[in-house]
N, C-alpha and C positions, 0 to 999 in steps of 0.2 A: 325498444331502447337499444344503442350502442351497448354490444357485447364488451365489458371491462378486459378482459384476457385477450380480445382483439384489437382492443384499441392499444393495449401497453405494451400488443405486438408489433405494435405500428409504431408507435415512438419511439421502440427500441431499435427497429429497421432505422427509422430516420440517424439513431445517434452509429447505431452498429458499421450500416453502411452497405451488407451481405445478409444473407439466410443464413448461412453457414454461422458469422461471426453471432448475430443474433439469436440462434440456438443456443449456442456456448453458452452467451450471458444470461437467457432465462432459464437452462436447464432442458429444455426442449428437443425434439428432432427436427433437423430442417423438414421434414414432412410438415410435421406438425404445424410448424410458423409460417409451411407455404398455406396449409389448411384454414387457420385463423385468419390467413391475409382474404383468402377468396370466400370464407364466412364475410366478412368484411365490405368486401365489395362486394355481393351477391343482396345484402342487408341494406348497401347505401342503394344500389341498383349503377353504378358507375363503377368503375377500376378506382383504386388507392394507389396501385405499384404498374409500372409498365416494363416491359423489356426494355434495354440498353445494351444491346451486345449479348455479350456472354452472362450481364448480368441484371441487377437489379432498380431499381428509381423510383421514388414517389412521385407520383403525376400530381398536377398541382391540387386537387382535390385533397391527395394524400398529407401534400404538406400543413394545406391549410388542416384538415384535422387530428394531425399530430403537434401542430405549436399548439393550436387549442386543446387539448387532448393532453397534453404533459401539465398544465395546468394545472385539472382536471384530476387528473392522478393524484399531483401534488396534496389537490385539498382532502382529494380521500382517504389518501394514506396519513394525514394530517390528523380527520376525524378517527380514523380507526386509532391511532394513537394515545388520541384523549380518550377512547373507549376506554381500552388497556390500561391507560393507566388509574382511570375509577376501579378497574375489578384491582389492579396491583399485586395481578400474577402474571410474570411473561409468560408467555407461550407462543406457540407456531413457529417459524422459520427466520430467521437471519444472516444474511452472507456480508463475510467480515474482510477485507481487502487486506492488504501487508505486504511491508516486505520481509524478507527471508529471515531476519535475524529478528526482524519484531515479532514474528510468527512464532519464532523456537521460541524468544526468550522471555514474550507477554504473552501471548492468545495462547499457544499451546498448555503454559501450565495453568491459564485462568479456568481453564475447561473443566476439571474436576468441580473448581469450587461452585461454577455455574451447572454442572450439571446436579448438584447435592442442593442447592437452594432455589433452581429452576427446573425444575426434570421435565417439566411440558414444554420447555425451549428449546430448539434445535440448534446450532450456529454450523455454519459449514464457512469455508474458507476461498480465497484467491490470494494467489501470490501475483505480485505485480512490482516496475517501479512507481513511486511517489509521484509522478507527474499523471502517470495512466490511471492511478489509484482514485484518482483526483475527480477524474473525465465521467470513471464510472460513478463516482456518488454521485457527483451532478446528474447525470444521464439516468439513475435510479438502476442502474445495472448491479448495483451490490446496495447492501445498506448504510454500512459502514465500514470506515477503512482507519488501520495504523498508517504514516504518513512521519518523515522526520526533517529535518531543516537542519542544514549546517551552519554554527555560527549564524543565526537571523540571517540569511542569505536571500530573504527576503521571497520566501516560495509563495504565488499567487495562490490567494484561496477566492472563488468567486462568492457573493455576498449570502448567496442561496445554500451555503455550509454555515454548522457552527462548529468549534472545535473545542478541543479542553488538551490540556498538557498531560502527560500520562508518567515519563521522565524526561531527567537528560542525564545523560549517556558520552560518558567520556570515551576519548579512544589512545591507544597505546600504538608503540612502535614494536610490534613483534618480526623478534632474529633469533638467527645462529647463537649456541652459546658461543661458541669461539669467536665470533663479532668480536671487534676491539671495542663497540660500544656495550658490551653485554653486563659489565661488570658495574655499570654507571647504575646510579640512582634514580637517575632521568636524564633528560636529555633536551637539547634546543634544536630548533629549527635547523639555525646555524649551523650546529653539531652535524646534522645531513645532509649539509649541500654536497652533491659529487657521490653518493654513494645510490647502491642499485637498488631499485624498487619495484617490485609485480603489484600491478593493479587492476580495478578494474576495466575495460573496455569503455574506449573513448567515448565521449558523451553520458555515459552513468554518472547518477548521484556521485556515487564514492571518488571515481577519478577524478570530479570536478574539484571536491572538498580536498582532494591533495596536492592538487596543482594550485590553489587558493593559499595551502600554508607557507607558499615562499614566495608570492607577491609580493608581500614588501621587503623581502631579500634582493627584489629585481631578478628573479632569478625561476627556475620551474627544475620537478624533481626530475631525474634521468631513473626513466620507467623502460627496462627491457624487457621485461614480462608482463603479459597481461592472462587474465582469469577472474569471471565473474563471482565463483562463490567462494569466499574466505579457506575451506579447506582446500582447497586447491594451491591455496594463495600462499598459504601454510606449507603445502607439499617445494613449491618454489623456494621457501625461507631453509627448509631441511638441505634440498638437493644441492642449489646453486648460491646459498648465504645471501641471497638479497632479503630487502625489509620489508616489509607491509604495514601498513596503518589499516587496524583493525578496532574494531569498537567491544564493549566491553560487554554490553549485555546481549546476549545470544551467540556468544563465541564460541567454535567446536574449540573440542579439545583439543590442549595442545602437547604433543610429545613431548619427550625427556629432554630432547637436543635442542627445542626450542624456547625459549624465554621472554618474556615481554619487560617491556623498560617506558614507564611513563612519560607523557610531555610534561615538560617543566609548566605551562600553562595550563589550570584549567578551564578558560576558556575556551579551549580546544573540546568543543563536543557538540555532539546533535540532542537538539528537541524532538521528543515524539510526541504528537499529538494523535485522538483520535477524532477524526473529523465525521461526521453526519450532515444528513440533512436539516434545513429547520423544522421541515412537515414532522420530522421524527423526535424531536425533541424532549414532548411528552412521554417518549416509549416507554415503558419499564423495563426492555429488553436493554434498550441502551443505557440506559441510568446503571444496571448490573454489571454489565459488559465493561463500560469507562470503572467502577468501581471495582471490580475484579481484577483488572489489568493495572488498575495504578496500588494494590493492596502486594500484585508480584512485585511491581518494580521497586517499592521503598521495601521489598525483603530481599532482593538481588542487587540492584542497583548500587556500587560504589559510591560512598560519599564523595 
């Protein structure tokens, strides 16, 4: 019988693409993943992978039993599920996707509670963006992943996920106290045309979601500083008084000198959802996990 740990090394080459990258996601050494490939074909009696250069390919053999083969997984991982959830104690291992600030501001604090009512459940983590987060649940490279959506912006979830709302999550315009906006209540779109903003790097979620709130201004923010992680973005707002749009839950701290000033809309916010797969559905690990995370956010989460 096809070795299961060979075969899910194979799948994962197919979605990974490298050895290298394909280690990462199982945990493995590339040794190792070269090891299980050549159990593999030594077991079929034909190669699965062939050389390509410098690197790696599945020969058509390979491909055909990795599309049949993820299947395969699927349904196992499907049955062991329903095991789990008849005994209706998690346990063994789970890797949880996220981005940075769903990380600090869900999964990090839900981990106490889960480990006090699961202590045979492990969860370990990936940080990633939302579009990648996505790729690996599909691909069963992680288990499950936090995931946000700005304004229904309409983020593809393919049909082989299911997801649940976790929160939503407004976001503020954080400045300078000496801002001539700093003293306001809140604040409009309007109010910012023409003034300086540090964002994220072009193409990120966040960047998108800012250059989105003055389209129907006909208009886009004038960003001369860029910085992926919020305190950074913050160090920008101290040094040079430009602004940032920042979200509320998983915000680093913010110093004395700087202040935050809401949108006059609340509409202005992201959805997080946690996404899985459907095989996983039954898990008790996920059932804990989605309720853990949504028990932080309605005790952090701004109304």
């Amino acid at each position: 019988m096809i070795d299961v740990v060979a075969l899910r090394t194979l799948v994962a080459l197919d979605s990974c693409g490298s050895v290298t990258a394909t280690a990462e996601s199982l945990g493995y050494t590339p040794a190792a993943v070269s090891h299980q490939l050549q159990k593999l074909s030594r077991y079929l009696g034909a190669p699965v992978t062939e050389r390509t250069g410098r690197g790696i390919a599945l020969t058509p053999m390979g491909r055909e039993l990795s599309s049949r083969g993820a299947t395969i997984l699927q349904n196992l991982e499907g049955l062991e599920s329903d095991a789990r959830a008849r005994s209706g104690d998690p346990r063994g291992r789970i890797t949880v996707g996220g981005f940075s600030t769903g990380i600090r501001g869900l999964l990090a604090p839900a981990l106490p509670r889960l480990q006090t009512r699961a202590p045979e459940l492990t969860i370990t983590n990936l940080e990633e963006e939302p579009e990648e987060l996505i790729d690996m649940v599909v691909a069963g490279r992680i288990d499950a992943s936090l995931i946000f959506d700005w304004n229904n912006s309409s983020l593809y979830l393919p049909p082989t996920l299911t997801t649940a709302q976790i929160a939503v999550d407004r976001a503020d315009i954080v400045m300078h106290r000496d801002h001539p906006l700093a003293g306001r209540a809140e604040v409009t779109r309007r109010d910012l045309l023409g003034e300086v903003f540090v964002s994220a790097p072009r193409g990120a979620v966040c960047h998108r979601w800012l250059t989105a709130l003055f389209e129907d201004l006909h208009s886009e923010p004038r960003i001369e500083y860029w910085a992926m992680e919020y305190d950074t973005q913050i160090e920008f707002v101290r040094a040079i008084g430009a602004l940032a749009l920042v979200p509320r839950l998983g915000r680093p701290h913010l110093p004395d000198d700087v202040t935050v000033v809401p949108l006059d809309d609340p509409s202005i916010a992201r959805t997080i959802y946690l996404v899985w797969r459907n095989s996983m559905s039954s898990s008790p690990a996920i059932g804990m996990l989605r309720e853990a995370m949504t028990a932080v956010a309605e005790g952090v989460t701004p109304g």
